[in-house]
N, C-alpha and C positions, 0 to 999 in steps of 0.2 A: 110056129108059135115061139116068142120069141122067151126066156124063163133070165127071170135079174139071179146073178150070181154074188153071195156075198161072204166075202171071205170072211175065214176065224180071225177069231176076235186077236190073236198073237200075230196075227198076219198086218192085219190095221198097225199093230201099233209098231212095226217093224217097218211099215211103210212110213206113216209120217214123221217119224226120228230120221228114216234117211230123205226126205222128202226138207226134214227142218235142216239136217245138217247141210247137204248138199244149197239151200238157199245161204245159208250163213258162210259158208265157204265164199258162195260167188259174190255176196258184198262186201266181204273182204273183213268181216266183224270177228271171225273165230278160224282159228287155224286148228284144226285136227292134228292129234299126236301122231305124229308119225317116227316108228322107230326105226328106221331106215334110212332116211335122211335129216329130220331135222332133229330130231333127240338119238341119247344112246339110252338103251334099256338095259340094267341089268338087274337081273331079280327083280326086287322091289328099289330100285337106284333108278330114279331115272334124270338125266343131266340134257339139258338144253342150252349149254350153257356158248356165249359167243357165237347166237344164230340170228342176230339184229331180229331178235323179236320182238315186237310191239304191245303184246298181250300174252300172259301165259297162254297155256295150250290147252287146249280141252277137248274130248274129256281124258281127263287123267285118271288111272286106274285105282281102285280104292284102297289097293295094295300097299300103292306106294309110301316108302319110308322115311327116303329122303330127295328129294328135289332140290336141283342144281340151277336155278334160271339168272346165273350173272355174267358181268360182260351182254348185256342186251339193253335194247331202246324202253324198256316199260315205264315211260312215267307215272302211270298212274295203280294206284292198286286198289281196287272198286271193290265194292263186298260181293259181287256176282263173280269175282274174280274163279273162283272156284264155288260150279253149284251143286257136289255135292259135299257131303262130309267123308274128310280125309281123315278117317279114325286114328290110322294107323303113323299120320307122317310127325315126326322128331326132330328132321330137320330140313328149313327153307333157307336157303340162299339167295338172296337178290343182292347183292353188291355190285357197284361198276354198273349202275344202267340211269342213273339221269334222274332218277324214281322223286318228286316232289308231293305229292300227291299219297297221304294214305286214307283209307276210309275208316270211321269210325268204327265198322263194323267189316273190315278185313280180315279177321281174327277167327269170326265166328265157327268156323267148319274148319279148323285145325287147331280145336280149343291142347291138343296133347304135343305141341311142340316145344321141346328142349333146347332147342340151340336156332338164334332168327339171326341172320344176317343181312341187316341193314345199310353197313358201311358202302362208304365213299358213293353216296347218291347227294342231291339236292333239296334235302329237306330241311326246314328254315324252323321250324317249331313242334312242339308235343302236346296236341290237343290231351284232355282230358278224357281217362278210362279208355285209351288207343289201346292198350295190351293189358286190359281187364279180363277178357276170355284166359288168359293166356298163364293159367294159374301153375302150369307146370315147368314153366319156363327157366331156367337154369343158367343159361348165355344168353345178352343181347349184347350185339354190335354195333354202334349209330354212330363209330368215332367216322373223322372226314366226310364229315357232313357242312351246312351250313345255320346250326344248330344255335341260337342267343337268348331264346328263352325255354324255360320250364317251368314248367306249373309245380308249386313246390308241394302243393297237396293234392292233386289225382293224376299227375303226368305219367307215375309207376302202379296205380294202385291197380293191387287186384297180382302183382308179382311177390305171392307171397313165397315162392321156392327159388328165387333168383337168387344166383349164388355171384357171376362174373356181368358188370355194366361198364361198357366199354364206350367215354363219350370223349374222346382223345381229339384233337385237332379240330375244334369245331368253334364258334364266336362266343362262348358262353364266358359270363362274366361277373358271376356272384357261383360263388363255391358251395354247393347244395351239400352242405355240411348236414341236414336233418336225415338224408338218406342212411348214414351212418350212426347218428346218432340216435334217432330214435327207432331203436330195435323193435319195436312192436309193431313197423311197418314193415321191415325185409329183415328178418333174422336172421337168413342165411346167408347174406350177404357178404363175401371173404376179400372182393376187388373191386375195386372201384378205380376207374382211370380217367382224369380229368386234365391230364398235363398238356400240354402245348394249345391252351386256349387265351379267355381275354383275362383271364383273375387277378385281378389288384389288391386284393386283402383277404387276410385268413383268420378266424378269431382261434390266436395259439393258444390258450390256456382251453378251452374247451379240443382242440387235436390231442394234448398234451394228456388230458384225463381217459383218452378213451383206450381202452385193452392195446396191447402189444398184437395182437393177431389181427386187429382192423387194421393198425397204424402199416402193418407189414404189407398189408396189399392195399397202401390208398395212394396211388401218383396222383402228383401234383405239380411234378416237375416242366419248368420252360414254359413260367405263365409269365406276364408282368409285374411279379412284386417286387415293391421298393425295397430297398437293404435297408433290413434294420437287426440290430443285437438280438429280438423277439425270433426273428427268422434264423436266424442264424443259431440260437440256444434248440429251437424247433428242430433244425436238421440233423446240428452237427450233436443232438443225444440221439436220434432215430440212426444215426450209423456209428455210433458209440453200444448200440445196441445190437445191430447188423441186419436190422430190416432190410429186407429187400426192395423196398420202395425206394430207398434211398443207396443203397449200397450195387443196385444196378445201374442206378443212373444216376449216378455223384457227381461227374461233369457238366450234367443237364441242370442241373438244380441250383440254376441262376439269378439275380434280382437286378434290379438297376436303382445306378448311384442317382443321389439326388444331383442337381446342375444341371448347364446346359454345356457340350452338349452330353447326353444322355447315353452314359455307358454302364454296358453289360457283364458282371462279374462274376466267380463260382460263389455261391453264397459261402463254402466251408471257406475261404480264403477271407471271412470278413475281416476277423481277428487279425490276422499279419501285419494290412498295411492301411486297410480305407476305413474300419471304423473302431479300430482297436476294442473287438470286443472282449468280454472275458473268457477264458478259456474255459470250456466246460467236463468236467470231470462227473463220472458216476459216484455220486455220493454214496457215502454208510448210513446205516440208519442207525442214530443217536436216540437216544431214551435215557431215564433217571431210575432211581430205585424205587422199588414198589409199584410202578408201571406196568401198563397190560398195553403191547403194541400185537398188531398182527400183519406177519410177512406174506407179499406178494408173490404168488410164483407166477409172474407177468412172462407167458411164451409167445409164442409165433403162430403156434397153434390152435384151433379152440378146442377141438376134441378130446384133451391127453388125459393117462393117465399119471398121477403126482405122486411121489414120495417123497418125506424128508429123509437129511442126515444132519445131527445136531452137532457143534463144534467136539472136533478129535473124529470126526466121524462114527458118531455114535447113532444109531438108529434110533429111531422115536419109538418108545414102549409108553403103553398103557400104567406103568406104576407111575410113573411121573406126572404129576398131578399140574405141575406148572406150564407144560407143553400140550398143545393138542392142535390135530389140525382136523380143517373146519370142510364141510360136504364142499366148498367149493375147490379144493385142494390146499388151499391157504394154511400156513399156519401162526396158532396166535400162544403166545409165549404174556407169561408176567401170572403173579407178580414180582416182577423182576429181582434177581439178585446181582451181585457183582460178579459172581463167574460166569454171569450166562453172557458176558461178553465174547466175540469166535465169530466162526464165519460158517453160516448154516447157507446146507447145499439142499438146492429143490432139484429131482431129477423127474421129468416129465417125457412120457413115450405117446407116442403117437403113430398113425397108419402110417406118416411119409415120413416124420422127424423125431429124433431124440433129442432133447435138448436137457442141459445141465446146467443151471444158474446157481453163483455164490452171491448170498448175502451177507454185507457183515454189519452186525451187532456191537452198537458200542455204548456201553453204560456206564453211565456217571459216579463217581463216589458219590452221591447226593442224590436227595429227592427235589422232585421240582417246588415244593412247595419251599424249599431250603433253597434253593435259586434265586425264585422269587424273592425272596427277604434278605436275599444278598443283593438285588437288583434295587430293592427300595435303600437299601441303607447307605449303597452306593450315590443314587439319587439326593438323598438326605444331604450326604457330605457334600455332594456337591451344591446344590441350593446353598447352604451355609455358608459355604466357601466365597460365594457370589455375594453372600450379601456383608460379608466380613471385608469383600473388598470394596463394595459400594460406600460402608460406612466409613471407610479411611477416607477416601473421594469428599464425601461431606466434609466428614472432619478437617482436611488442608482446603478444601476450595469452597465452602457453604460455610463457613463460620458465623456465625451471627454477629460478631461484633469484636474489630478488631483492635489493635492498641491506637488508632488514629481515633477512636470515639469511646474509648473509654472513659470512665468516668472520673474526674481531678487530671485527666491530661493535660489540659488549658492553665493549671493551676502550677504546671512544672516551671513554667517558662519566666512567673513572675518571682518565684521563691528565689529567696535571696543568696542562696547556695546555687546558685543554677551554675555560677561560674566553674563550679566545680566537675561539672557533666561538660563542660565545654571542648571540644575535638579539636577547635584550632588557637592557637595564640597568634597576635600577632607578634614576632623576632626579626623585625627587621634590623634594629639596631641592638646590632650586640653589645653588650657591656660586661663588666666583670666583679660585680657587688658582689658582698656578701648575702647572704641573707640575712643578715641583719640588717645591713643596707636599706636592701626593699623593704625591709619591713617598715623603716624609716618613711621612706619617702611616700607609699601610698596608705599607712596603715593600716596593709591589708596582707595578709599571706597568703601565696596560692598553695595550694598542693600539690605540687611537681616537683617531682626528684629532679635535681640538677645533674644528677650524672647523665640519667637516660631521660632526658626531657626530650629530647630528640629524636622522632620516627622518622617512618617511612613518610614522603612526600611533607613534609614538615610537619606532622603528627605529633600531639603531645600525650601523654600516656598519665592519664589520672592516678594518683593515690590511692590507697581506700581510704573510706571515710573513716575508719575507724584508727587509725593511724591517725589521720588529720583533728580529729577532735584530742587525742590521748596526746599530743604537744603542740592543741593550740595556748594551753597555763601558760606552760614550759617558754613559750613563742615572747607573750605578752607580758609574761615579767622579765624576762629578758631586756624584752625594747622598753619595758619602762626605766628598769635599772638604769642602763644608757642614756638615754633621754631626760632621764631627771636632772633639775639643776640642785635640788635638794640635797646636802650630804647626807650623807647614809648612818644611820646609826647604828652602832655592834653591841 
């Protein structure tokens, strides 16, 4: 008689896990972890790494911490990629494998990884909530890729402990300026590396505003932008200041001249020769009296802690009622007097850096309100001035009416004195009368001196009238006298 045997229930299931592995082997869908030949195992380390793999390996232990799969064939990364949850893994490796392909849902069973290395694969874009799982995440890699768009609003989201985003050498072409600036999406954000992509334009007055400790770690060096004096005031204060974005790679940080053809120059060399910019100097900070300014102590750092020292190097006390510095470390001064002019020292400590910045303070013998009204009154004069010269301009060249239309000018020329105004005589025939003579001959007298009748270009030089009337008596009794044939009686 023949009795069915049926095994425990531990027994079954020990058979068809090796009954499922052993088929999945033989059509070649899953490669079993093997630490003997195709992986190394150590501890919770396990590296597969340069074993032309096609698919990670499974199953992997739950142990594992950090995972090594680059240098391998995996283009694709599936969300069955791993089916269980890897509690414990921190950090993946896939760089150097061809990898174009992520799944939306790649993420999910390693929601606790700190450090993802992506780099130098074939990935062309950043779907939307790809590394949402991925809330712990701290480092991402995705530089030397083949990377040209981003989703400027959920390509990151969901990284809210992402400290390092590494997107270096890839086709991207609008500078994802919003990653840095609006802090309420990556706060802890300290790097960002964009440099040697397609970037044509930078809006610098928004770089320019944001904290010294972004500016420190945001490359952007060795993209395509055009030289302009904008670029160039942008660099050469970020290494006037000693960032490190700029102060490691000072060579790199190049733009291209306008023309054809199209050359490549250090942007810090604008000024020298190709666009004569202005030279840029760290300015003082100017203020007036009565004034409430407050000092930045702008580091490298974000964490520090800040101290003042006020000019002569005086520590900052609580009596002093016109100084105080504010919870953010800053401090604000005013209202101002004339000696609070000096040079105030911010000292900021930090876990990596100590840093010691001078500010100097320079105040005005005046308040601005007294600026101002030296500014108008300036204006004033000048307006005046303009129109003082406007009015002479009228006055020589807008006359309303000049001696050609004046009124009895028509009436000169018939008056019977005219001869008297007269410029030319004609002398062609000299003679040598008297003037009594001519008096004779035309009963008429001119009024010209006989000594100097005679000008320039034959010019004859009038009398005054006032002379000419006071002996013309004198004239006509004269010539009557003579002329008379009448004797005279005594």
């Amino acid at each position: 008689m023949w009795r069915l045997y049926i095994p425990h229930r531990s027994a079954l299931r020990s058979i068809f896990l090796l009954v499922g592995l052993l088929s999945l082997h033989a059509s070649g869908q899953l490669m079993g972890l093997d630490c003997q030949k195709t992986c190394v195992c150590a501890s919770d380390i396990i590296s597969c790494s340069d074993q032309n793999l096609t698919n990670p390996p499974v199953p992997l232990p739950k142990y594992t911490s950090v995972l090594d799969l680059s240098f391998n064939s995996i283009g694709r990364l599936r969300a069955e990629w791993t089916p269980v949850v890897l509690s414990r893994l921190h950090m993946l490796l896939l760089g150097h494998n061809g990898l174009f392909f992520l799944s939306s849902e790649a993420f999910v069973h390693v929601t606790q990884l700190r450090y993802l290395d992506l780099s130098s694969n074939q990935l062309r874009q950043l779907d939307e909530y790809m590394f949402e799982p991925l809330e712990n995440l701290e480092v991402l890699l995705l530089y030397k890729n083949s990377i040209s768009q981003i989703d400027r609003s959920a390509a990151f989201s969901g990284l809210v402990s992402l400290q390092k985003l590494y997107l270096s050498h890839n086709r991207i072409s609008r500078f994802p300026l919003e990653l840095v600036k609006e802090r309420s999406r990556m706060e802890t954000l300290t790097l960002l590396d964009v440099s040697s992509n397609s970037i044509k334009a930078l809006a610098f007055h928004e770089l320019q505003a944001l904290p010294a400790w972004i500016k420190n770690g945001l490359y952007y060096h060795n993209n395509s932008l055009p030289c302009t004096c904008d670029l160039y005031d942008v660099v050469a204060r970020w290494y006037l200041k000693d960032l490190s974005s700029v102060v490691d790679f000072k060579d790199e940080h190049t733009c291209v001249l306008p023309g054809q053809p199209k050359r490549t120059v250090v942007t810090l060399d604008l000024d020298k020769a190709y666009l004569n910019c202005s030279e840029v100097k760290m300015s003082d900070r100017e203020a007036y009296l009565e004034q409430s300014v407050v000092l930045d102590c702008d580091t490298k750092q974000r964490d520090t802690v800040k101290s003042w020292a006020l000019p002569g190097n005086i520590p900052v006390s609580s009596t002093n009622k016109s100084v105080m510095i504010l919870p953010d470390g800053n401090l604000q001064l005013g209202p101002l007097k004339e000696d609070d002019s000096g040079v105030y020292t911010c000292y900021a400590i930090g876990d990596t850096l100590n840093e010691t910045l001078f500010i100097t303070v320079v105040v005005f013998n005046t308040t601005a309100n007294a600026g101002l009204e030296n500014l108008k009154t300036a204006y004033t004069t000048l307006i005046a001035c303009l129109i003082s010269i406007v009015m002479v301009f009228i006055y020589l060249y807008l006359t309303p009416c000049r001696c050609i239309c004046c009124p009895g000018h028509d009436l000169d020329k018939d008056d019977s004195t005219g001869s008297l105004h007269s410029s030319t005589v004609n002398i062609t025939e000299p003679h040598q009368d008297t003037g009594l003579e001519r008096g004779n001959e035309g009963g008429k007298d001119f009024p010209y001196d006989t000594k100097d009748s005679m000008e320039q270009n034959g010019r004859l030089k009038p009398k005054g009238e006032e002379d000419w009337k006071e002996g013309s008596s004198k004239r006509k009794a004269s010539v009557s006298s003579v002329s008379s044939d009448t004797p005279m009686m005594v």
